[in-house]
Residue, then its C-alpha position, 0 to 999 in steps of 0.5 A: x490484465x486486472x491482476x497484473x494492473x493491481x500488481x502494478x498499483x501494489x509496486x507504486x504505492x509500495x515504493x512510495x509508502x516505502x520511500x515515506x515511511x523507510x524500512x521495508x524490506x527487498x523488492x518482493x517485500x515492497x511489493x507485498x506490503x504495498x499490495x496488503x496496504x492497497x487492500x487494507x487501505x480499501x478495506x478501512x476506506x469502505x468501513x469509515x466513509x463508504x468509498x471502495x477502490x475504484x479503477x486503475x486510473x481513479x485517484x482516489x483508488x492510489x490515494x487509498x492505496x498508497x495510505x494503506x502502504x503508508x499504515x501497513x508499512x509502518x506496522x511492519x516496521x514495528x513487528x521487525x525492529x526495522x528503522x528507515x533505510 
């Protein structure tokens, strides 16, 4: 039940970095994208101020998420030429 609720937080902050930041691609992509920015956003959050990705329903855990799909949004962006849609 974990995976499929990250799977779930993965799809929101994927959306919502998407529908911020533009370009993207089709559902899977956001999902993707949004998955990695939940990883990297943890990652980077661990590394500059010591706080990790706590529970599904912790704020902090989709404000990191949804931070890290803004950033791994807009690199993707970057590396395929892709503008806001």
């Amino acid at each position: 039940m974990m995976f499929i609720s990250w799977l779930v937080l993965g799809l929101i902050a994927g959306l919502i970095a998407k529908a911020v930041v533009g370009g993207g691609g089709n559902w899977l992509i956001t999902i993707l994208l949004g998955i990695l920015g939940a990883v990297v956003g943890g990652w980077i959050a661990s590394l500059l101020f010591n706080i990790s990705l706590g529970g599904f329903w912790n704020p902090i855990t989709w404000i990191i998420a949804i931070l890290g799909g803004f950033l791994v949004t807009f690199l993707y962006n970057k590396l395929t030429g892709r503008t806001r849609a």
